[in-house]
Phi, psi and omega in degrees: 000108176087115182306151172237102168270147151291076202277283196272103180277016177236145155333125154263121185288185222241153171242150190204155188274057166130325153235161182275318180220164197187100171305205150291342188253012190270174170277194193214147179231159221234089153287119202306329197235164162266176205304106168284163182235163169224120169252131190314162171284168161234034179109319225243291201209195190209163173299141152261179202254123192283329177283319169273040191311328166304343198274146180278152188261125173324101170331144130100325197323146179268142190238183223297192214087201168062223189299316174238055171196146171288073177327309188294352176253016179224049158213176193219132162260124177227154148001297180270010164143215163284144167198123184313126146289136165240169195230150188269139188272311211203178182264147190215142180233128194294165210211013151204176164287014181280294185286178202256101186270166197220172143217136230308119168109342168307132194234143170224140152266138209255127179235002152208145197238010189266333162307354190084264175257010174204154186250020166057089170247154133239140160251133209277357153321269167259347169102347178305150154238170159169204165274151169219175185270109232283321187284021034078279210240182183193135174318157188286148191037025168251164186299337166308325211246006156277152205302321183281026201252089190269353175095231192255082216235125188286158171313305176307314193300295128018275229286319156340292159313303182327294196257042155237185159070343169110004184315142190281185171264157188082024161289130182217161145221171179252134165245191184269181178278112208258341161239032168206140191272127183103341212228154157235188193232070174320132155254137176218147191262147182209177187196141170209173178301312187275239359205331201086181156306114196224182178211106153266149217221113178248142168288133163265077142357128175245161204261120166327326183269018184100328183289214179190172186169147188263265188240133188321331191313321182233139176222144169229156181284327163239176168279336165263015188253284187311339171305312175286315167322285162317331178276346195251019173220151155257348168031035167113044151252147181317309189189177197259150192290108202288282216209119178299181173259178214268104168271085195339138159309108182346199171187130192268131178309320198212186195302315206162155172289331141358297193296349222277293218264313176252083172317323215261097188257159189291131162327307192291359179256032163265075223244125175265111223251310198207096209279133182277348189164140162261165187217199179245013187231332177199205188229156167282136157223162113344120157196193184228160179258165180038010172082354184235326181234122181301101189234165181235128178295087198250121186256143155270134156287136184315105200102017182280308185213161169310141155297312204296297190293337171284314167302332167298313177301298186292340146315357198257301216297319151314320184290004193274147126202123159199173206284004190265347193231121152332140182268148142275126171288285183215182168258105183251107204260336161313086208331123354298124147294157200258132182210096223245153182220179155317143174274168168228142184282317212266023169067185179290155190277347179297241170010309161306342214253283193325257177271015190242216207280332186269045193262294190291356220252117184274125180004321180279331180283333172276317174299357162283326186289333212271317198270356162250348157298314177301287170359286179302316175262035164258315178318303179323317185275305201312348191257023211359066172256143214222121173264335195002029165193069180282111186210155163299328185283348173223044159243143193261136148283142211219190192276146162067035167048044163270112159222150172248211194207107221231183155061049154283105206085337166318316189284357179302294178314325167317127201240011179293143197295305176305349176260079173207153186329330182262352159288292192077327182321293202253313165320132196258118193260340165265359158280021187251146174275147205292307163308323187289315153345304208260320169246014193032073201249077168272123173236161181295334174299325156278001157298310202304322191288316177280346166299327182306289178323289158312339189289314166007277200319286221324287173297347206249000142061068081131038188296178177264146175315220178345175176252038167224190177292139166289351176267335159325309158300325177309304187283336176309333191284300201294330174319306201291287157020269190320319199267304196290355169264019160070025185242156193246348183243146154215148179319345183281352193280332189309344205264342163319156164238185197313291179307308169292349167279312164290324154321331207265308179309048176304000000 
């Protein structure tokens, strides 16, 4: 498939973006946002990039086409020029009547784009219209719409995949280049006796005409032209390329498109299947919206908060998206409220930690979990949103040691008399940073703190922080109060025992 000219006749080494190879034990590189897509106008709007959702999506962009797609097999001719095929990435079964199910390899004509995150279809398939989900589908013959194809995808993250799920070697996928603008990134999963399962990264390079290349010796006119080249060789690669890797299903903004504008769905189309955990404030579930689609249910006890003041939040909370943050779906604000979110298979990273798979988890796989948590309150603060109650009990675990981050901003909104610093009972007082404890001074620097604090957790596979009592933290909060007001005694120490005294006296 596709011609190779021959430039060079001595070995050229193979390059690659920034190392050739990085084991399980290497260091980690981090992309801020995952792959925004662009998709041609129809006249109307473009998919928006779900991790920026703020960002204007660029004029001018060049869109699917050129070099690595067949114009004549992904258009339709009308009356009014071309018109893009698009082809479904993956299978989706609809979830209200509005909407369209489908299955992987289904081609539509997209006949309205205003919607955003859902699309207007007809399929040239079964002949059905309805909505489908724009992060879905991808033009017909373009590098979008191959199984190898990840977009704007971080290193670590590739690597993640890579060696996770039992993949063989010569498992690949291609991403963009995270340091040349234009170029892309073979990734290949390998394996030798010292290294193990390991993931190497070669730079695809592009060419002034368009073309492409690993080393000048072979150009290619396309990214499927060097993909077929490489699969049936290895031709100066660790090994040939096998089986793309395995590519997780999107995540969806929203419920349905019902959902995308009125959030705020009826109780009865909630069934709570299975509780996943209690708290002091509702309980966690399993459930499904509509009998169909698996979302996780966070139920409140009543009087825990306002409605009026929750809703007010969850209008922030929604407009949160990145691939680092629990998505919130919907609302149910009438007492019990409802708090309906993305489900995580593996539960909270405490409980993961604790008692699960994350027990067994070596020291580069936590500083991989610490660095997509970071990921995440880094978005948080650039949106100048405050999480104040940053903990392992409330960041979520996923399939591939995927984690996020959840129950944000909630704690501002408790209205319970006891969570507060001087009680200590429900308040979490050993993540708080000490102005927030003592004046309820919340920043992202007291995010920062409590961030400190989960690293704790992390390495310590989820023991609680410190070796002492909360209420030793409580007196340590009024000491320290007291010492900044120049007094070296206070009546609370009488109330100490021998041992809680000596504590105090730093």
């Amino acid at each position: 498939m596709g011609c190779v000219q021959c430039k060079d006749k001595e070995a050229t080494k193979l390059t690659d973006d920034r190392e050739t190879s990085v084991s399980q034990h290497a260091g980690y590189r981090y992309g801020a946002d995952p792959t925004p897509q662009h998709y041609p106008s129809f006249g109307v709007t473009t998919i928006p990039n779900y991790n920026n959702f703020h960002a204007p999506v660029s004029q001018g962009v060049t869109v699917f086409g050129g070099v690595n797609s067949s114009s004549h097999s992904g258009t339709l001719r009308s009356r009014g020029g071309t018109v893009t095929l698009f082809v479904a990435l993956y299978d989706y079964e609809a979830r209200s009547e509005d909407d369209l199910s489908f299955r992987k390899g289904e081609k539509f004509q997209i006949l309205n784009s205003t919607e955003g995150d859902w699309w207007e279809a007809r399929s040239l398939t079964t002949g059905g219209t309805g909505y489908i989900p724009s992060n879905y589908v991808a033009p017909v013959d373009s590098i979008q719409a191959e199984d190898w194809y990840f977009g704007k995808l971080g290193r670590k993250d590739a690597e993640r995949q890579l060696l996770s799920n039992g993949n063989p070697r010569g498992t690949f996928l291609i991403r963009e280049s995270e340091t040349t603008k234009g170029a892309y990134s073979l990734s290949i999963q390998d394996w030798d006796e010292s290294k193990g399962d390991h993931v190497k990264h070669y730079k695809i390079r592009k060419l002034d005409n368009g073309g492409y290349y690993i080393t000048t010796r072979a150009q290619f006119e396309t990214l499927q032209q060097l993909v077929h080249h490489y699969s049936a060789r290895a031709a100066g690669l660790c090994c040939r390329l096998i089986v793309p890797c395995h590519k997780g299903m999107p995540r969806l903004a929203d419920l349905s498109v019902k959902t995308k504008d009125v959030w705020e769905i009826p109780r009865e189309s909630l069934q709570l299947i299975k509780r996943l955990g209690n708290g002091q404030f509702g309980e966690v579930w399993m459930g499904t919206w509509n009998g169909n689609t698996k979302v996780a249910v966070k139920t409140l006890k009543p009087g825990t908060m306002s409605p009026e003041s929750f809703l007010e939040e969850a209008q922030i909370m929604k407009k949160l998206r990145h691939d680092k943050l629990v998505q919130l779906y919907a609302v149910v604000s009438e007492e019990p409220i409802y708090i309906v979110t993305e489900y995580m298979s593996k539960g909270s990273l405490l409980d993961f930690l604790k008692d699960g798979e994350g027990r067994g988890l070596k020291l580069p796989n936590l500083v991989d979990m610490a660095a997509q948590v970071a990921a995440g309150m880094a978005y948080i603060e650039r949106m100048n949103y405050i999480h104040r109650d940053l903990r392992s009990a409330n960041i979520l675990v996923d399939d591939s040691l995927v984690c996020k981050i959840a129950d944000f901003g909630l704690a501002r909104l408790i209205e319970d008399n006891e969570y507060t610093a001087r009680q200590g009972a429900k308040f979490p007082i050993k993540w708080t940073a000490p102005e927030a404890a003592l004046y309820g001074r919340f920043t992202i620097k007291s995010d920062v703190w409590s961030f400190g604090i989960l690293l704790t957790e992390l390495v310590t596979k989820g023991r609680v922080p410190y070796p002492v009592s909360g209420v030793q933290c409580c007196f340590g909060l009024h000491r320290l109060k007291l010492y900044g007001q120049k007094q070296k005694h206070s009546k609370y120490l009488l109330w100490c025992s021998a041992e809680e005294r000596k504590f105090l006296l730093f």
